[in-house]
NUMI-501922 format. One record per residue (C-alpha): residue number from 1; x, y, z. Coordinates in steps of 0.2 Angstrom, whole numbers, plus 2048, in hexadecimal, padded with zeros to 3 digits. Each point is the difference from the previous one (the first is absolute). Layout:
N
   lumtor    px    py    pz
      NUM     X     Y     Z
...
END
This chain:
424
   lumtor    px    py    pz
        1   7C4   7FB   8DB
        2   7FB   7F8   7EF
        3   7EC   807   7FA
        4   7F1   7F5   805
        5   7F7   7F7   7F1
        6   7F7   80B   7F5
        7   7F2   7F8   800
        8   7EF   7FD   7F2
        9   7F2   80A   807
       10   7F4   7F3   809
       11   7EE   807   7FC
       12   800   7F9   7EF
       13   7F0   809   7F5
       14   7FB   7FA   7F1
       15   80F   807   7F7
       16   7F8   80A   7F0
       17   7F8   809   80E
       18   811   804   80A
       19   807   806   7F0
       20   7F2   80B   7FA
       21   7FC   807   811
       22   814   805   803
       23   806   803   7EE
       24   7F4   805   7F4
       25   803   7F6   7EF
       26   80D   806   7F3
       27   807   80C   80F
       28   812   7FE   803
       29   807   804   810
       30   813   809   7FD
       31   80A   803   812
       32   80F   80B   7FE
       33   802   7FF   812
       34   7F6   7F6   80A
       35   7F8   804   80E
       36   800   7F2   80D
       37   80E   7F7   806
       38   801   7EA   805
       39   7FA   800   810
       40   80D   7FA   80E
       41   80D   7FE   7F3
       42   813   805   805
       43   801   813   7FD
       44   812   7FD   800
       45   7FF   7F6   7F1
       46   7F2   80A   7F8
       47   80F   80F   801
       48   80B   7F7   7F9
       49   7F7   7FD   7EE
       50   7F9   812   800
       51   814   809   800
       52   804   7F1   7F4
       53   7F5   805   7F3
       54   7FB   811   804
       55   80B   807   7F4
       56   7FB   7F3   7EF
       57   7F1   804   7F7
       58   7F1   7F8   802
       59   7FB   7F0   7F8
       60   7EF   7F9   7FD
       61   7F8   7F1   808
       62   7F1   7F9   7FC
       63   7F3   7F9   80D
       64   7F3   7F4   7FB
       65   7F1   7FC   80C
       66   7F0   802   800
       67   7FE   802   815
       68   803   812   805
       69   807   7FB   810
       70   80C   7F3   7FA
       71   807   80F   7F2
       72   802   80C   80F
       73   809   7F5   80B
       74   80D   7FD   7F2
       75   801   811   7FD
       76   804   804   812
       77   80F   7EF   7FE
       78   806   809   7F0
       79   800   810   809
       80   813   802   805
       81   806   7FD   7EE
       82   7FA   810   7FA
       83   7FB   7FB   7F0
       84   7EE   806   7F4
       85   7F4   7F0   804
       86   7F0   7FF   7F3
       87   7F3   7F7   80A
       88   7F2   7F7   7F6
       89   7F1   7F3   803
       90   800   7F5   7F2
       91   809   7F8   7F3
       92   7F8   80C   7F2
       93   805   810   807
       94   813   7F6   803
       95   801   7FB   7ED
       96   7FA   814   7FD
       97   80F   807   80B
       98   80C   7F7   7F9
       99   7FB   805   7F0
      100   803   811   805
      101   80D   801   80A
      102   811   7F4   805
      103   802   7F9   810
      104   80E   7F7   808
      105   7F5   7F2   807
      106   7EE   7FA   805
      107   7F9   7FA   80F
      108   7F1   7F6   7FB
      109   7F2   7F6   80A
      110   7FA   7F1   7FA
      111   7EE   800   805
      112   7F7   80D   7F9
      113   7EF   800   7F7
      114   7FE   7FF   7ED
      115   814   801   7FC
      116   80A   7F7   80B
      117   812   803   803
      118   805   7F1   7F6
      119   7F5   806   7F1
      120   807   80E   802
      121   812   7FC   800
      122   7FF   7F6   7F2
      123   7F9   810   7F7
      124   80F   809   806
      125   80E   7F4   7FB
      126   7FA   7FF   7EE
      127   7FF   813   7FC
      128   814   803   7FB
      129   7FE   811   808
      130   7FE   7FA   811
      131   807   7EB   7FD
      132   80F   805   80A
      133   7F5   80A   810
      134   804   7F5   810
      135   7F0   7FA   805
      136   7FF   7FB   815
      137   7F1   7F7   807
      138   7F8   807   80F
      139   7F2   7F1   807
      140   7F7   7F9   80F
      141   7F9   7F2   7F3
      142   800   7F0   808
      143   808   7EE   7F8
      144   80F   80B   7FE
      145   80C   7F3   7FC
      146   7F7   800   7ED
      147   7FC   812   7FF
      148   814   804   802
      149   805   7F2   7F1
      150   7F0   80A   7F7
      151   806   812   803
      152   811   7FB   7FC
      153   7FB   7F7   7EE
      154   7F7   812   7FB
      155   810   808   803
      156   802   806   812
      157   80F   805   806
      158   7FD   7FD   812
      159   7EF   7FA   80B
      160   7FC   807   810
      161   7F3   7F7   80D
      162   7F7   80B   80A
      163   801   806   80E
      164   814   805   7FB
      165   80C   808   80A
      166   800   813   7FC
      167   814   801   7FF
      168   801   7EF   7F4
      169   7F3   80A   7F4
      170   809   811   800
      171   810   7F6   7FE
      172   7FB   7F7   7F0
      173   7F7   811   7F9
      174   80F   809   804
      175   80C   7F5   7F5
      176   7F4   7FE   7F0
      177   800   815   802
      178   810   802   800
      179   804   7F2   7F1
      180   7F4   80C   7F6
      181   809   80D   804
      182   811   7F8   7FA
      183   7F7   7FA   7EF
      184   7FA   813   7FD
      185   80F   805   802
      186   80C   7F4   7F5
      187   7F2   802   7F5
      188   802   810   800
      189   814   800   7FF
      190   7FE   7F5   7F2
      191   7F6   80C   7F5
      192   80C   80E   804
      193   80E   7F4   7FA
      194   7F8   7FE   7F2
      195   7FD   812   7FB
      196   812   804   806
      197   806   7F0   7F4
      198   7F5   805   7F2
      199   807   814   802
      200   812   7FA   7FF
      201   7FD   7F4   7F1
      202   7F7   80E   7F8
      203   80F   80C   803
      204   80D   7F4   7FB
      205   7F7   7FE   7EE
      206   7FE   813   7FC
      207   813   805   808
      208   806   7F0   7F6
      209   7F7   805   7F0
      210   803   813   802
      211   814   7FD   803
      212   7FF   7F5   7F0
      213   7FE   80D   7F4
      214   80E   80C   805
      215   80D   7F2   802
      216   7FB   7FA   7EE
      217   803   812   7FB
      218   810   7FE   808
      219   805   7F0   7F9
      220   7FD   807   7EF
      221   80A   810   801
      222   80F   7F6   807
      223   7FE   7F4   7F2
      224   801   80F   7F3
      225   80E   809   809
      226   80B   7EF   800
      227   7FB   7FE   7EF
      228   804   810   7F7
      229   80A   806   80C
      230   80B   7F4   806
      231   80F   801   7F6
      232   7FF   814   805
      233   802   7F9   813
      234   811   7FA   808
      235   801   7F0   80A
      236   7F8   808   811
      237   7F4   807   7F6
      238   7FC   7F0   7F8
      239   7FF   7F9   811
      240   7F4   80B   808
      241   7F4   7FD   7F1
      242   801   7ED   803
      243   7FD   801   811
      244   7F1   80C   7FD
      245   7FB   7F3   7F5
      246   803   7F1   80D
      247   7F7   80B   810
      248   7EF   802   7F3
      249   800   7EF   7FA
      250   801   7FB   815
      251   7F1   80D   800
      252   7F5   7FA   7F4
      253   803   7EE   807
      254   7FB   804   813
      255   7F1   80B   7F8
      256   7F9   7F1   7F4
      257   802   7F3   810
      258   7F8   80C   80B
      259   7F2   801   7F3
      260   7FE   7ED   800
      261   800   800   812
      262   7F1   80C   801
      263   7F7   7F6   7F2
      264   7FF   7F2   80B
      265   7F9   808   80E
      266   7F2   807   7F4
      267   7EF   7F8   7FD
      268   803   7F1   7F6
      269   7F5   7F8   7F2
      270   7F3   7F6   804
      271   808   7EE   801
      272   802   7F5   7F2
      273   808   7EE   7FD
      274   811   804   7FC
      275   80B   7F4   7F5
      276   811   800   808
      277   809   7F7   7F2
      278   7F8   810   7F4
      279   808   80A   80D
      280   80F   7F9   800
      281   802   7FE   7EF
      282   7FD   817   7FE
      283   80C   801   810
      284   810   7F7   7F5
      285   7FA   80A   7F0
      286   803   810   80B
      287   80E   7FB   807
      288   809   7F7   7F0
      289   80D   80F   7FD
      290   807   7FB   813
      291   7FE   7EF   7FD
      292   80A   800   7F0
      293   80C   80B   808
      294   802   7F7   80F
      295   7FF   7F1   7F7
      296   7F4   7F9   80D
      297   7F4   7F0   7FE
      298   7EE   803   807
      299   7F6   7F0   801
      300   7EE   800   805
      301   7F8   7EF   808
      302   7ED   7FD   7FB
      303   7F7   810   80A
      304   7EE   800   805
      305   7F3   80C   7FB
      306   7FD   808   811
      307   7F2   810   803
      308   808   811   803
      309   805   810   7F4
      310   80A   7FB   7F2
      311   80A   80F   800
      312   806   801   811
      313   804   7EF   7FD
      314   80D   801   7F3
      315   808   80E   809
      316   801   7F5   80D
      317   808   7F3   7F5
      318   80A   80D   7F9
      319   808   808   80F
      320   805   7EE   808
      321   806   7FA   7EC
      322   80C   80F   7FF
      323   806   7FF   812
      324   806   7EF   800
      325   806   804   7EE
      326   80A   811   807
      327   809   7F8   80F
      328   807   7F2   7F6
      329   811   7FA   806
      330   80E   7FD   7F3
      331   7F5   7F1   7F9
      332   7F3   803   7F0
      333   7F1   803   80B
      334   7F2   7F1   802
      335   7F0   804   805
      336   7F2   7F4   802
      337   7EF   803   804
      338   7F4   7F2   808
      339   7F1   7FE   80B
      340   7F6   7F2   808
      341   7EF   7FD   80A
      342   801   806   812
      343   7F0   804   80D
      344   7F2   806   7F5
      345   80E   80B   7F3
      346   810   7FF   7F7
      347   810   801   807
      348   80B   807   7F0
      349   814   803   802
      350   80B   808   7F5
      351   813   7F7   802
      352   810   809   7FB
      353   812   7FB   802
      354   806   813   806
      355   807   805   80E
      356   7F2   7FD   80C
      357   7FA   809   80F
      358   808   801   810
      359   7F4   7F8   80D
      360   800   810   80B
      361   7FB   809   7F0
      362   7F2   7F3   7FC
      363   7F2   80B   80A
      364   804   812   7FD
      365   804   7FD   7EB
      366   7EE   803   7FE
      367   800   813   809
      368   800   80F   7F6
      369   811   806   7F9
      370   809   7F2   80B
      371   810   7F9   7F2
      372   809   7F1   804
      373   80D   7F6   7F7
      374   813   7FF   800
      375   80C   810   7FB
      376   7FF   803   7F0
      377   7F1   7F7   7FB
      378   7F5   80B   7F4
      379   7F6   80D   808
      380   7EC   800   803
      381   7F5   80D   807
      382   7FA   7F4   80D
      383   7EE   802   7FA
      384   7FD   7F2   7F6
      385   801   7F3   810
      386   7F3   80C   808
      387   7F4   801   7F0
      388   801   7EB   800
      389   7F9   7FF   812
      390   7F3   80D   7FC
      391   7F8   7F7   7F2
      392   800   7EF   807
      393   7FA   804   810
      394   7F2   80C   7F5
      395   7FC   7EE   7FA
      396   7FD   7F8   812
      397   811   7FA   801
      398   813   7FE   805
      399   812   803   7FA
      400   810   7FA   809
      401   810   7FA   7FC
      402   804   7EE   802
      403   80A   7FD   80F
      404   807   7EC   7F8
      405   811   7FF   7FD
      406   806   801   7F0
      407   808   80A   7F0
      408   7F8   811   7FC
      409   7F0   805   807
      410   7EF   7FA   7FE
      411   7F0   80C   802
      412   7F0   7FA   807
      413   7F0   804   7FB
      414   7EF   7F8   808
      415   7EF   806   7F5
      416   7EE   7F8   808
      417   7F2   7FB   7F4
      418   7F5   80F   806
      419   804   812   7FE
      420   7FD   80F   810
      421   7EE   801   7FF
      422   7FC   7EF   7FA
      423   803   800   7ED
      424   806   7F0   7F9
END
């Protein structure tokens, strides 16, 4: 059978005295275990919530109220969660708590002398430690139609009337514990990612830059021995150098892109306003030895002046110019870049008229080391892609390949007004 009503202690003293005489000022009651159990609740049910979170660790709740009695019988409802329950008897010593320590949610009374619960959940709701505490009130107040809208406009989560039913209380404790307890722990999973993310972009810089130096070295002494000994060597021999040659200049490719690609994961300057015509115009005077060869055309549309690192941003440009230049069909290669107003940001695209993407490719083009394209199509690293997506979403944003029918490929890039963390 369901528990009675808990119900609000009857003999109501003047409250400052209840609270002084049961709870000395500035004392906080802390319950590990408590002692008493709801009386006449379903034992059945009470055994139930104990083996379900016998095995978590405990979580703190925070009890607001200045009647002793009214504290212990919601320490006797909360009983069979198991959980550490800090028991005060003003707003004061509430606002103190949480100062000190983190709990996963408040029960608060409304009526209380000096500080009411409002008051005092107004206090909590604008501290940015504790903004985010669920906050339920726990009331006999009468006119309680207004008091609910009132609690709820100071940021309550939930209102309970008094008397409450001890199963519905425990019920709705039980699910703000256990959403703490999933926050700590993405939290928590999310600052390990970060380290482990941080380690492996570390370790890719120093391996990349470490390899660097004896691949130069090799590169160097293949260049000398073709040079000087080359018309000592027979036509294998001549071959052997040349593919020595070939294999180191791969090398030296995959260590610079994978260089890049740790570079963008890296702490980026503080954001400026980035011309994106001025980028442009240094990406085509990089690349103007392909573009001559290739005899491509790069055209550049009128570009905005967007916030973000000006770097990163021309290798961005630079990576998705040379791509669309590289995988060119038999035509000279065209490439225009464009962007246009869209949702608080810039929508830019970069148009080729290559050999496009395949639309089961459009997704996975962007994952490290993934190389798509036709047979015989020059070869890439299958970083660059990778790099792209890093730096624009680094920026708040999105890449992705335009799914419209058409010659070539165009790549999509959305940049908002305001930069991760709120720089504009």
């Amino acid at each position: 059978m369901p528990e009675p009503p808990a119900r609000d202690v009857g003999d109501r003293t003047p409250r400052g005295h209840a609270a002084r005489r049961g709870l000395p000022r500035g004392q906080a009651r802390r319950y590990d275990s408590p002692r008493t159990t709801a009386s006449g609740g379903s034992r059945e049910s009470s055994s139930r919530l104990r083996v379900a979170m016998a095995d978590e660790p405990q979580t703190n709740i925070l009890v607001v109220d200045d009647r002793p009695a009214n504290l212990r019988t919601i320490e006797a409802t909360l009983e069979p969660l198991k959980q550490r329950l800090v028991c005060v008897g003003s707003g004061t010593e509430a606002l103190d708590q949480l100062l000190r320590e983190t709990f996963a949610c408040v029960l608060l009374d409304v009526q209380m002398p000096g500080m009411d619960g409002f008051e005092t959940a107004r206090y909590i709701k604008g501290r940015p430690r504790t903004a985010e505490t669920p906050i339920i009130f726990i009331t006999a107040v009468g006119d309680q139609r207004h008091q609910v809208f009132r609690g709820y406009s100071v940021g309550a989560v939930d209102y309970v009337i008094k008397p409450f039913e001890a199963e519905v209380l425990r019920a709705k404790v039980k699910a703000f514990v256990e959403l703490h307890r999933t926050s700590v722990q993405l939290q928590r999973r999310t600052e390990e990612l970060k380290r482990s993310n941080e380690a492996l972009e570390q370790f890719a810089y120093i391996a990349s830059h470490d390899l660097s130096e004896p691949l130069n070295t090799i590169a160097g002494f293949t260049g000398l021995l073709s040079q000087r000994y080359g018309a000592q060597l027979d036509d294998q021999g001549r071959e052997f150098v040349e593919h020595i040659g070939t294999a180191t200049g791969r090398m030296q490719t995959l260590i610079r892109d994978l260089l890049g690609y740790s570079r963008a994961g890296g702490p980026a300057a503080a954001a400026e306003p980035v011309d994106l015509n001025e980028v442009l115009d240094h990406v085509r005077h990089a690349l103007h030895a392909t573009i001559e060869r290739k005899g491509a055309k790069v055209s550049v549309r009128k570009l905005p002046t967007v916030p973000g690192d000006r770097d990163r941003l021309g290798q961005l440009f630079q990576n998705l110019v040379s791509n669309a230049i590289k995988y060119c069909s038999d035509k000279a290669p065209q490439v225009e870049v464009q962007a246009a107003r869209e949702n608080g940001g810039w929508r830019l695209s970069v148009q080729d008229n290559g050999v496009g993407v395949d639309p089961s490719d459009r997704t996975r083009i962007f994952d490290m080391f993934t190389r798509v394209g036709p047979a015989g199509a020059e070869e890439g690293t299958g970083i660059g892609l990778a790099t792209c997506r890093r730096i624009v979403e680094a920026h708040g944003g999105r890449i992705w390949v335009d799914d419209a029918k058409r010659d070539g490929c165009r790549f999509c890039i959305f940049l908002p007004d305001r930069q991760p963390g709120g720089v504009d």
